[in-house]
C-alpha angles and dihedrals in degrees: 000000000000121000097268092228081054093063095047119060106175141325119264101233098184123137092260099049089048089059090051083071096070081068104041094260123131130179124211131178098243132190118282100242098036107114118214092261089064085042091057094045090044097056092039093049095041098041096024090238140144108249111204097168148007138187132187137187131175115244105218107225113253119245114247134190108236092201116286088342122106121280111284121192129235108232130274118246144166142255132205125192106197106199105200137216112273112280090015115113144145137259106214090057098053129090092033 
């Protein structure tokens, strides 16, 4: 089993994910190779919450010009939006 804070890199704060929270959704940048299993047990043994769902899907890296270089390309990474059981939430999202 993976270190929980290993699986989860760092919450995803937009306009759109903090609008999931009205209905018990977050959304977190989570390790490449972590599969949604070690999501769920990472965000209900970090936040001491009930997970019912999550979802995940990899972000392709978006190609960038490094001066008069050839294009180079930001890294892929992946995102995970948790949807939680009804009256659970978490703290760090509230009050934004």
């Amino acid at each position: 089993m993976k270190d929980p804070y290993s699986v989860l890199i760092r919450p995803l704060v937009t306009e759109k994910t903090i609008s999931g929270t009205a209905h018990s959704k977050y959304t977190f940048q989570v390790d490449l190779n972590a599969n949604k299993i070690e999501i769920g047990h990472a965000v209900q043994q970090i936040f001491d919450v009930k997970v019912e769902k999550v979802n995940t899907l990899r972000v392709r890296g978006k190609t960038r010009r490094l001066g008069r270089f050839p294009e180079g390309r930001k890294p892929s990474w992946k995102k995970a939006i948790v949807t939680l059981k009804a009256g659970d939430r978490i703290e760090i999202f509230e009050g934004m």
